[in-house]
Each structure stands twice: as structure tokens, then as C-alpha cells.
C-alpha positions in Angstrom: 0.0 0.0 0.0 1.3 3.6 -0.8 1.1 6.7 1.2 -1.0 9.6 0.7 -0.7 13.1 0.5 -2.9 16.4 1.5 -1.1 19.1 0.5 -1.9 22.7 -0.1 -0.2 25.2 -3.0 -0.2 28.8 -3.0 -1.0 30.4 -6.1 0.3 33.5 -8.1 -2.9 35.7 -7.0 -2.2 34.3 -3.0 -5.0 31.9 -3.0 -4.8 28.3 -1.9 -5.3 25.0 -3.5 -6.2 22.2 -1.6 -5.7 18.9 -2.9 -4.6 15.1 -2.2 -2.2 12.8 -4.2 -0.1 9.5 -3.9 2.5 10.9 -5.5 3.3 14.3 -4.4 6.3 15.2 -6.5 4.8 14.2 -9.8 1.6 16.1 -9.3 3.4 18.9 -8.2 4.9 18.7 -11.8 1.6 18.6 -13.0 0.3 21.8 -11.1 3.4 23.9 -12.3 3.0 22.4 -16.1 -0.4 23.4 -16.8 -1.5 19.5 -16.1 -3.0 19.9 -12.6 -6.4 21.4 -11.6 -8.4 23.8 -13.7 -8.3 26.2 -9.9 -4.3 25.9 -10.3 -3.7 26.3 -14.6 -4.5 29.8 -14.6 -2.8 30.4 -11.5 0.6 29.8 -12.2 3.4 29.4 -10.8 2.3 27.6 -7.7 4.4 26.8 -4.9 3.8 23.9 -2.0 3.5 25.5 1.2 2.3 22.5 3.4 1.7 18.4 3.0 0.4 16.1 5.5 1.3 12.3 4.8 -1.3 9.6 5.4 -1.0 5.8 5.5 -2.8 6.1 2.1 -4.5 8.4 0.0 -8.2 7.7 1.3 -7.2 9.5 4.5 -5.0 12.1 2.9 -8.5 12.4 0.5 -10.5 12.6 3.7 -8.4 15.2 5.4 -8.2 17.2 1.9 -11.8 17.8 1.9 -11.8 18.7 5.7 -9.3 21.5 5.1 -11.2 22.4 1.5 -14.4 23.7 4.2 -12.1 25.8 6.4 -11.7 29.6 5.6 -8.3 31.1 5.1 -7.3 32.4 8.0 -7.6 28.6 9.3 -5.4 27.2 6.5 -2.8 30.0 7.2 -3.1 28.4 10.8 -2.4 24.7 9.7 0.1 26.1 7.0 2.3 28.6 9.7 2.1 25.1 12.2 -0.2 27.5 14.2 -2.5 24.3 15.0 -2.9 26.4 18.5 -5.2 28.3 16.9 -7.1 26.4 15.1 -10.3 25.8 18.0 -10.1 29.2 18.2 -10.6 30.1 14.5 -13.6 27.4 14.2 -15.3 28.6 17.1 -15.4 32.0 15.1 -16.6 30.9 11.6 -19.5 29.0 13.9 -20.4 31.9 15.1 -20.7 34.0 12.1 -22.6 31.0 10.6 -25.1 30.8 12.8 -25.7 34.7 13.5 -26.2 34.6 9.8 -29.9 35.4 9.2 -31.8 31.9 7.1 -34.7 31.8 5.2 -34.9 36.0 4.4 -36.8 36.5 1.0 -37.3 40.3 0.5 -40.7 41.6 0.3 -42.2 38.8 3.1 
């Protein structure tokens, strides 16, 4: 069985990609030849600012979709080795989700 890999890239513009591999080298390749995600082609050159490695790529797929949901102030968190922070920083997106007002249609 191989390992797996989460890793996230940061783009040209200073956004972040979030994605998960078995082979992190070669994909890495693939994100800085055009080959990677559709997020990443027009955001060239990218550059690796963080990987997690996982038993195998199911996990590093499972964590890669748990980071994908957090905001960026959270990644920058993970990505700065910050993880102090991080119940902190998910306590406050809760709370702006839930003080966010639901089912508003204007003129009702």
C-alpha cells in the first residue's frame, strides 16, 4: 500500500489549493505544467507551502476535503504550524454562521 498526501499550494494571486495525491512530486509537476487542476492552470506558478502524509490516500482524501471547508485564516493556521489556533478560529466561523440570518426572501 502507498502513502497519501494532503497538500496545499499557493497560487500567483495568494489563494490556496487544496488537494490530495499518492505521489506528491509528480503532481506537483503537474500543477506547475499546466496539467494539474483547472483552480491551479490559470494560477501559475504555484508553490507547495504545506503536506500532511497519510497511510494512504483515502485518508489524505478525507483530510483534503476537511481542510477544503475551512476559511483562510484557518489554513494560514495549519500552513504557519499555528495548530494552537485552530479551535479558536472554528469557534469563530460558527459563530458568524449561525448569526447569519436563514430563510430571508425580501418583500415577506
Amino acid at each position: 500500500m502507498s502513502s497519501g498526501y494532503m497538500y496545499i499550494l499557493e497560487c500567483s494571486d495568494g489563494s490556496y489549493y487544496v488537494g490530495s495525491t499518492c505521489h506528491l512530486e509528480r503532481r506537483l509537476a503537474q500543477h506547475q505544467n499546466g496539467e494539474g487542476a483547472n483552480y491551479t492552470k490559470s494560477r501559475l506558478p504555484v508553490k507547495l507551502v504545506y503536506f500532511e502524509e497519510f497511510p494512504d490516500v483515502a485518508q489524505a482524501f478525507y483530510r483534503e476535503k476537511q481542510v477544503q471547508g475551512w476559511g483562510r485564516k484557518k489554513r494560514e493556521a495549519l500552513i504557519w504550524g499555528r495548530q494552537d489556533q485552530l479551535p479558536d478560529l472554528a469557534k469563530k466561523y460558527s459563530l458568524r454562521v449561525e448569526s447569519t440570518p436563514q430563510d430571508q426572501t425580501p418583500g415577506t
